[in-house]
C-alpha positions as CSV (number, residue, x, y, z in Angstrom):
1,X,0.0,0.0,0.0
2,X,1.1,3.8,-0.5
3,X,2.8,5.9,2.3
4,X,0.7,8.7,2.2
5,X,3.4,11.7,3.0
6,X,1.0,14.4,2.4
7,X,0.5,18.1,4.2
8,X,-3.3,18.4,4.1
9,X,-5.0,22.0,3.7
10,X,-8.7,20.9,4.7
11,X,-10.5,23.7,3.0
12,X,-13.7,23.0,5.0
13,X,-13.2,25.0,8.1
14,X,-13.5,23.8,11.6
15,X,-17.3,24.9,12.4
16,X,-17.9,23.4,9.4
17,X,-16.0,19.8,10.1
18,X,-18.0,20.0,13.4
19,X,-21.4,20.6,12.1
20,X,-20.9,17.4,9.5
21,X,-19.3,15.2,12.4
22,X,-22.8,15.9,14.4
23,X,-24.8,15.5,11.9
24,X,-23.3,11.8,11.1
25,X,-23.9,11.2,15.1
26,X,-27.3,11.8,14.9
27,X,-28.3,10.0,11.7
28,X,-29.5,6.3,12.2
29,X,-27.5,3.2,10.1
30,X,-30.1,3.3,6.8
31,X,-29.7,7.4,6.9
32,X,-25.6,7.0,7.1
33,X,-25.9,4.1,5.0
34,X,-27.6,6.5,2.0
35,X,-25.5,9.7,2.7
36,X,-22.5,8.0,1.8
37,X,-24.2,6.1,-0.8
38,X,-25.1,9.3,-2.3
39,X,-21.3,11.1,-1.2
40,X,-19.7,8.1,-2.8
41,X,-21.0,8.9,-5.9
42,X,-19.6,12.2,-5.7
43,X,-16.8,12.0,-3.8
44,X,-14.2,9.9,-6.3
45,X,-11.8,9.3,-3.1
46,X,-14.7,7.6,-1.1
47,X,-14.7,3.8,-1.6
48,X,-18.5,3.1,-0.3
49,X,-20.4,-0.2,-0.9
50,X,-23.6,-0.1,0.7
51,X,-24.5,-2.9,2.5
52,X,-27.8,-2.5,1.5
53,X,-26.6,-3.7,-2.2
54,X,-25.6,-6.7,-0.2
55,X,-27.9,-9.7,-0.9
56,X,-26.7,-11.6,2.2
57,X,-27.0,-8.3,4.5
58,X,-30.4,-7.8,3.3
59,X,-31.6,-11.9,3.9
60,X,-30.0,-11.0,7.8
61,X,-32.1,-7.9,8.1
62,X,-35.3,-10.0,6.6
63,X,-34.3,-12.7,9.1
64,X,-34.4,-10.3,12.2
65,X,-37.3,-8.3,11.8
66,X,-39.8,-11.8,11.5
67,X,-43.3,-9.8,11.4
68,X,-42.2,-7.7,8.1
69,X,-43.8,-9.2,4.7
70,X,-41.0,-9.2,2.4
71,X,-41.6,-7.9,-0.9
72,X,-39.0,-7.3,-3.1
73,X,-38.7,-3.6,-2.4
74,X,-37.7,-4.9,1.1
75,X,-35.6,-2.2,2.0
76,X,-38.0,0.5,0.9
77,X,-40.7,-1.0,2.9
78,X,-38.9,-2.5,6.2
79,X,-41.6,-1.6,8.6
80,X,-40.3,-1.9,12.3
81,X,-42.3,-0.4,14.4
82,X,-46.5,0.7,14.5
83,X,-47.3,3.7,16.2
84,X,-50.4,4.5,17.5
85,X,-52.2,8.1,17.3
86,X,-51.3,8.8,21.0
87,X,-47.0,7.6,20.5
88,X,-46.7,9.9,17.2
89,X,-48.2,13.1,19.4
90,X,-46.4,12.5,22.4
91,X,-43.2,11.6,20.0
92,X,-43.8,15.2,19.0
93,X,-44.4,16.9,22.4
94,X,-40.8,15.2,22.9
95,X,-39.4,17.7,20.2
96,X,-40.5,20.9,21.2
97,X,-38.5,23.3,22.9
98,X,-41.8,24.7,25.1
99,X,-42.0,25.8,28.9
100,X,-42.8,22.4,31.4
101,X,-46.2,23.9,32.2
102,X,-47.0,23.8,28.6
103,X,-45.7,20.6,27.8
104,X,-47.6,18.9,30.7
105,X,-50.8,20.7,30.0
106,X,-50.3,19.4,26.2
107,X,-49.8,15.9,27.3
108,X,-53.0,15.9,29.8
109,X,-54.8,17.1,26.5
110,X,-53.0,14.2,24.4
111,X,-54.3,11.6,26.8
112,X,-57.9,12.9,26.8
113,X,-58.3,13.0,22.6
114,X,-61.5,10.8,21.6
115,X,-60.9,8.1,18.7
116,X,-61.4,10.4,16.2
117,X,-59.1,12.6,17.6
118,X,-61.1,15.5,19.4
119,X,-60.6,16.7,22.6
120,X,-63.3,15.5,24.7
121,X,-63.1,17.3,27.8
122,X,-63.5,21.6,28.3
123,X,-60.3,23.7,28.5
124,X,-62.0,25.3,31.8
125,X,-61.7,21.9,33.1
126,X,-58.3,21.1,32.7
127,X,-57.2,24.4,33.8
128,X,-59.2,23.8,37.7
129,X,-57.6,19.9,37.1
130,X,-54.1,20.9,36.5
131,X,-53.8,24.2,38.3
132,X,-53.1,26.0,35.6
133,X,-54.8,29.4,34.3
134,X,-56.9,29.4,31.6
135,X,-54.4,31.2,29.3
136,X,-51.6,29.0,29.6
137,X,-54.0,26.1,28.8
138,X,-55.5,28.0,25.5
139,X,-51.4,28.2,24.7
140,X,-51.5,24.5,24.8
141,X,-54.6,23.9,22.8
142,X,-53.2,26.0,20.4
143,X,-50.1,24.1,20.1
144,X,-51.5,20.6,20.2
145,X,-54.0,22.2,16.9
146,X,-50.6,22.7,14.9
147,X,-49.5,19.1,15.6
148,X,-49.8,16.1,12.9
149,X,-52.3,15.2,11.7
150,X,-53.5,18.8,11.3
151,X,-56.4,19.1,13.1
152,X,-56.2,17.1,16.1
153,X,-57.1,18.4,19.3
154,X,-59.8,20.1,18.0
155,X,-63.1,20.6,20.3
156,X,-65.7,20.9,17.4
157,X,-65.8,20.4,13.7
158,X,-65.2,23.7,13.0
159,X,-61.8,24.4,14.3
160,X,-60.8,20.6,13.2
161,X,-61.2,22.1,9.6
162,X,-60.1,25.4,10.1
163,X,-57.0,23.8,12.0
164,X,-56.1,22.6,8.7
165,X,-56.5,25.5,6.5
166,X,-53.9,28.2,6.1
167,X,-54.5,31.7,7.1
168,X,-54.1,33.0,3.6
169,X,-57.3,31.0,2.5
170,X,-59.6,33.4,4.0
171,X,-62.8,32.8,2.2
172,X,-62.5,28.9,2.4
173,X,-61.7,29.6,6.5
174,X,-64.8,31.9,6.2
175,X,-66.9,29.0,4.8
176,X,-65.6,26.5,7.4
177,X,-66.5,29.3,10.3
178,X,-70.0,30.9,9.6
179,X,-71.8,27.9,6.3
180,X,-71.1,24.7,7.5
181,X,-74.7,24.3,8.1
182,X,-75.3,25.8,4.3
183,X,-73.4,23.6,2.8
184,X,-75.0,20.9,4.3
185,X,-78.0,22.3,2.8
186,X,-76.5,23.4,-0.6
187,X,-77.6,26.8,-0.1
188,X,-75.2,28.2,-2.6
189,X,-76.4,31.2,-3.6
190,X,-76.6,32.1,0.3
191,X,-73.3,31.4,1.0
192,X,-72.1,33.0,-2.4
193,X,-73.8,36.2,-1.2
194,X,-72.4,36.5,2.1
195,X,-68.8,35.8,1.3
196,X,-69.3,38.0,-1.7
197,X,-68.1,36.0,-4.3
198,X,-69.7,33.3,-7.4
199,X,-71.6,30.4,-7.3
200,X,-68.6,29.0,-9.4
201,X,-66.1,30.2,-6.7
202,X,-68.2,28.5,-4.2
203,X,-68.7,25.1,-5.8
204,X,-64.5,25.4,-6.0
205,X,-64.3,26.5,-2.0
206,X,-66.7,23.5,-1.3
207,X,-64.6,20.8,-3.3
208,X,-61.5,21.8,-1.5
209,X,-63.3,21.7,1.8
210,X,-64.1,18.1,1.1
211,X,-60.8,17.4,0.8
212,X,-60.1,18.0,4.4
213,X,-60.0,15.6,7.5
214,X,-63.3,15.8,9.8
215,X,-62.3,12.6,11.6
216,X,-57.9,13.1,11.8
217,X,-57.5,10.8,14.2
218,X,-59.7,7.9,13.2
219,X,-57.1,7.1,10.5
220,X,-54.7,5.5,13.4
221,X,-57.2,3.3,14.8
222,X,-57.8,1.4,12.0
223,X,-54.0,1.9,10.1
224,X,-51.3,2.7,12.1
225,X,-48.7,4.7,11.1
226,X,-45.3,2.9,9.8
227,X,-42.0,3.8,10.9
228,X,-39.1,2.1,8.1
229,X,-36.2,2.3,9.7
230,X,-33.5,-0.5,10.2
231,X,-32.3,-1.3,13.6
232,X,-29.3,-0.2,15.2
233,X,-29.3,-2.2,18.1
234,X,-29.4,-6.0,18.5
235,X,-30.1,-7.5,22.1
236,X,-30.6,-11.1,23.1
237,X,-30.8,-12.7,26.3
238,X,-28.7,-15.8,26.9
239,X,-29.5,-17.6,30.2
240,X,-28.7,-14.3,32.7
241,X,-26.4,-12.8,30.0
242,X,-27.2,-10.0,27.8
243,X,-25.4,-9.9,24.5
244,X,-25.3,-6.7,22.6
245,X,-24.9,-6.6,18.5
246,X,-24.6,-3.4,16.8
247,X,-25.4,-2.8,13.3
248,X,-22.3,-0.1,12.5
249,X,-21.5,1.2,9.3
250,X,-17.6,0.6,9.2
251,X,-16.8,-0.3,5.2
252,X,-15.9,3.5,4.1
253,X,-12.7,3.6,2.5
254,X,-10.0,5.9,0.6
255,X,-10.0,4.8,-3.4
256,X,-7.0,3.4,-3.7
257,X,-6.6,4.1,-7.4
258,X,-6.9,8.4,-6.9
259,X,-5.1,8.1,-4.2
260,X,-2.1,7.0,-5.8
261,X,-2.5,9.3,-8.6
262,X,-1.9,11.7,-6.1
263,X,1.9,10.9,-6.4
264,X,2.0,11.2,-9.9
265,X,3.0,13.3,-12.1
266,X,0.0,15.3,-12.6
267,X,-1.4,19.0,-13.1
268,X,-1.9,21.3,-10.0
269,X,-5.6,21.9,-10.7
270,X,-6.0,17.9,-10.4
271,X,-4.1,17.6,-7.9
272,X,-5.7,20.4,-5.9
273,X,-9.1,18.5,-6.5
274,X,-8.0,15.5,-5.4
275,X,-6.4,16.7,-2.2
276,X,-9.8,18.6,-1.5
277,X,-11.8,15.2,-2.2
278,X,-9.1,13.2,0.0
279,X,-9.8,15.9,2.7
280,X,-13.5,15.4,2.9
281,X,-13.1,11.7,3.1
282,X,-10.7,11.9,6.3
283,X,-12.8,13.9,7.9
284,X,-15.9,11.8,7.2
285,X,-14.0,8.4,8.1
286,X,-13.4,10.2,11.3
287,X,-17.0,11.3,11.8
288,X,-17.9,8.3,10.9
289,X,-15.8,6.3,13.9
290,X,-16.3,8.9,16.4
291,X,-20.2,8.1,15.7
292,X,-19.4,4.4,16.1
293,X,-17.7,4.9,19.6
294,X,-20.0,7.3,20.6
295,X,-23.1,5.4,20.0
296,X,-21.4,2.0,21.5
297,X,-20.4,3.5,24.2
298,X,-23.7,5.5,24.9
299,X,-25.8,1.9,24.0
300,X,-23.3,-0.8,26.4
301,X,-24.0,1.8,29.4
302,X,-27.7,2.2,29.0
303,X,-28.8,-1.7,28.0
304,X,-26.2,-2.6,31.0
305,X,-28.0,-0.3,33.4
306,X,-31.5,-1.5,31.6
307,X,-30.4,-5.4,31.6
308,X,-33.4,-6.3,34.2
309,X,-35.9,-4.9,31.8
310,X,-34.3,-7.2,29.3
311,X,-33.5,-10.6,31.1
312,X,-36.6,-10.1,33.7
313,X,-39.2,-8.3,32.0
314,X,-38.9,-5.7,34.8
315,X,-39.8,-1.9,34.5
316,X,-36.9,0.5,33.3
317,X,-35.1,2.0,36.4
318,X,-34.3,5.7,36.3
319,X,-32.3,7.1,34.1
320,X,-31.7,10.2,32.4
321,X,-29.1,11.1,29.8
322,X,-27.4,13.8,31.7
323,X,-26.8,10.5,34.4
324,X,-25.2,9.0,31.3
325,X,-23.2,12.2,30.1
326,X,-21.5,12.4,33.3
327,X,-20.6,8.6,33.6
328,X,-19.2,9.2,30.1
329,X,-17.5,12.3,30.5
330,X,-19.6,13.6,27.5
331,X,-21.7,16.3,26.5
332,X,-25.9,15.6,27.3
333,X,-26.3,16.9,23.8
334,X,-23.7,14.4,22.4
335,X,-25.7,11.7,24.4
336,X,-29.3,13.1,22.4
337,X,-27.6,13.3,19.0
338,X,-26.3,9.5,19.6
339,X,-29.9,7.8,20.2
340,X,-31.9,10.4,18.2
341,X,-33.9,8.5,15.8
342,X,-32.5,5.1,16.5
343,X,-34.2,1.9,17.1
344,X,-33.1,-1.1,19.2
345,X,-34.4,-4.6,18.7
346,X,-35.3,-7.7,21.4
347,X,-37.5,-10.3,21.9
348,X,-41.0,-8.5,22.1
349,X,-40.2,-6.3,19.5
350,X,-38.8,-3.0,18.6
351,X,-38.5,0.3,20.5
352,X,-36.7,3.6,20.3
353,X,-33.7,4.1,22.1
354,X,-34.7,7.4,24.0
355,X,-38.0,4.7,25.4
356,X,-34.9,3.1,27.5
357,X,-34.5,6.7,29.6
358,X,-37.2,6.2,32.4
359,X,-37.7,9.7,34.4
360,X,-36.4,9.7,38.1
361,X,-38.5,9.4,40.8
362,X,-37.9,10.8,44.6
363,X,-36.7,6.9,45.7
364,X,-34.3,6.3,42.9
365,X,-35.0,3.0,42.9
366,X,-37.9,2.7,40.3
367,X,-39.7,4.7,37.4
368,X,-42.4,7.4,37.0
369,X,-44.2,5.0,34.8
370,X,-44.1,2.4,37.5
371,X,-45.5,4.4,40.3
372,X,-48.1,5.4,38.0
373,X,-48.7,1.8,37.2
374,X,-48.6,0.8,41.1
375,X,-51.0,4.0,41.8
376,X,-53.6,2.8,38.6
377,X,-53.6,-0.6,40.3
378,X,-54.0,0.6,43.9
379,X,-57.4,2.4,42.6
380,X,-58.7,0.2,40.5
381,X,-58.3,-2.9,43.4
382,X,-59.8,-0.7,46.6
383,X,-63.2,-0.6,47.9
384,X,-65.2,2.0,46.3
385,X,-67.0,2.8,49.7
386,X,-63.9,3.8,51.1
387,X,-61.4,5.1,48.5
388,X,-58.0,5.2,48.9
389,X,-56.7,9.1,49.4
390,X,-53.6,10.1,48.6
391,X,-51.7,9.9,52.0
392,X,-53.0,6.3,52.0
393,X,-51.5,5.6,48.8
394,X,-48.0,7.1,50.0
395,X,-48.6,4.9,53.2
396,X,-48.7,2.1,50.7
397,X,-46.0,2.4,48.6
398,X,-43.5,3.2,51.0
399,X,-44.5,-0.3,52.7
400,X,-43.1,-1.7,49.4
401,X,-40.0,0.8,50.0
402,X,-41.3,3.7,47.2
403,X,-40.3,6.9,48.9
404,X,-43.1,9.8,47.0
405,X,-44.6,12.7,48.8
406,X,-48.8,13.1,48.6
407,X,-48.6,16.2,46.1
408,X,-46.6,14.1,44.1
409,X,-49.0,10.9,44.2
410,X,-51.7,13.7,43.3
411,X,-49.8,15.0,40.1
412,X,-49.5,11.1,39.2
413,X,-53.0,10.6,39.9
414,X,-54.3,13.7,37.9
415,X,-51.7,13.3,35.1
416,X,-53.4,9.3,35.1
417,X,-57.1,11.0,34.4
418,X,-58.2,9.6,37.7
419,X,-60.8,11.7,40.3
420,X,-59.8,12.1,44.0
421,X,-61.0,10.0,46.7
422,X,-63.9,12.4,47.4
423,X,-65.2,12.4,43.8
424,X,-64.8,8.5,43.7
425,X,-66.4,8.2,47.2
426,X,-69.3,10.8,45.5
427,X,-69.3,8.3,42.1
428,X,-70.0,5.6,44.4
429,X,-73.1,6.7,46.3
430,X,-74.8,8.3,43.1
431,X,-74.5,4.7,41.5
């Protein structure tokens, strides 16, 4: 092979270098896998095969994920995971930058959407059950209306269809508002009149309001949506052992061939490309590994920490990913980027690698969503002539060793939907 004895003038600057090396953190194998698909075709210094070319690498993916049907588009259509209506929103709450107030209220509104995606309870309501003023929960509604599907949320048919009309469209937002009713009736010439415009021009309003969604959310009960994505993450349980695969993109290599034309005899200006294309590829073979010891790294921490949830079937313990920064000596944001998007399979399934970060509870020992689960099963087994308050609950679980103040069994029980002992005790002697 050739000594390569060459100074390197990277013309991409630092910032620059940086940005890309994120980027390739945060991108999942089948995104990495078609960016340097795509750069190889490019990037003449680049030697890229994509596995995904790879007959045998494609009968191992087919062979993992058992509950795909395998057309021959395989790739294309490797479905992984479903999602249901209430996943995608929450999935979305998770991305916004928005004030924790907000975010709960959102979430309380998530989990009280009927089938067809509308809210079913009043906004007065879940300001007096969340303690919140009416303003900051109007600021929620409004942000859950701008979620996907557009519409959802909504508390009336109206402001589903509006919801998914832009602001531009006046007249159409105009029919939606005040002629419902009229078009129900096919009062054209009516509606034509009031929003001073043709019978023609109404017949076209009325065709693109029938294009709209009056049911958004009924579309996941019946279809869910599909995430294709290929897994990065390979876990399997042998006896008490947990064995970890990843799927890493490693085969990215310099071109031989232009690389020893670099010591050549030939002209500056080719020379001068191929020193900027050799360049690039360093520095995207080195983006490249750093991703592939980041993301190990990040993954043999947090499957080690979750291995009871694995071996046992137990629920996650705590853990958040600024635990895992610091146990890493890494940036929290560096931690993010490496399980952004990324999907780990086991033996009931798939799931996303953020599911594996459980929120921390006051007795470090277990998670939120198991104290919620222990509180839901508390209520639902107690004697509905003398429901269980709050304190009694706390009583409860600190007898199985779950240290939680009453305010916070309050917050769990409100964010769970469920009344407080008084209203229950009320229920009960009304039925």
């Amino acid at each position: 092979m050739l000594k390569l004895d060459l100074k390197l003038q990277p013309k991409l600057n630092i910032s620059n270098g940086l940005i890309q090396s994120l980027e390739i953190l945060s991108m999942n194998s089948f995104e990495l896998e078609t960016f340097l698909k795509d750069e190889s075709e490019e990037n003449v210094m680049l030697d890229f095969k994509s596995r995904l070319e790879d007959e045998r690498y494609v009968k191992s993916l087919k062979s993992k994920v058992g509950s795909v049907n395998h057309s021959e588009n395989f790739i294309e259509e490797l479905a992984f995971q479903e999602i249901d209506l209430t996943e995608y929103l929450l999935e979305q709450l998770r991305e916004c930058e928005i004030d924790k107030d907000i975010a709960k209220i959102v979430h309380y509104l998530i989990l009280n959407l009927d089938e067809s995606g509308y809210l079913k309870i009043k906004l007065e309501e879940v300001a007096k059950t969340l303690s919140q003023s009416i303003e900051q929960v109007k600021n929620a509604h409004s942000m859950l209306l701008k979620f996907e599907p557009l519409g959802i949320g909504a508390r009336n048919l109206s402001e589903c269809l509006i919801s998914q009309v832009p602001k531009s469209e006046t007249k159409l937002r105009e029919l939606i508002e005040f002629h419902l009713e009229d078009v129900a009736k096919n009062k054209i010439s009516k509606i034509a009149e009031s929003l001073g415009v043709t019978e023609q021009e109404v017949t076209l309003l009325i065709s693109s309001l029938k294009k709209l969604n009056p049911k958004p959310g009924q579309a996941y009960q019946t279809q869910k949506r599909v995430e294709y994505v290929i897994p990065d993450v390979f876990v399997e349980v042998d006896n008490r052992d947990v064995l970890i695969k990843m799927d890493l993109v490693n085969n990215i290599h310099l071109n031989e061939s232009y690389l020893n034309m670099l010591s050549t005899e030939i002209d500056e200006e080719t020379k001068e490309f191929l020193k900027n294309k050799l360049n690039r590829t360093v520095l995207l073979m080195k983006s490249v590994e750093m991703r592939n010891k980041t993301l190990k790294e990040v993954m043999e921490y947090v499957i080690n920490h979750q291995r009871d949830f694995f071996i046992y079937d137990l629920p996650l313990k705590p853990l958040r990913q600024r635990d895992v920064a610091n146990d890493l000596s890494i940036s929290i944001s560096t931690v993010s980027r490496a399980i952004n998007g990324k999907y780990l399979e086991y033996k009931k399934g798939a799931i996303a690698l953020k599911s594996l970060f459980a929120g921390a509870t006051l007795s470090n020992t277990v998670s939120k969503d198991y104290i919620k689960k222990k509180i839901r099963e508390l209520i639902m087994a107690e004697d509905n002539s003398k429901p269980l308050s709050d304190s009694k609950i706390v009583a409860i679980l600190e007898e199985d060793g779950i240290e939680i103040k009453r305010r916070t069994v309050q917050k769990y029980r409100d964010e769970l939907g469920i009344a407080s002992s008084q209203v229950r005790r009320r229920y009960e002697k009304t039925t």
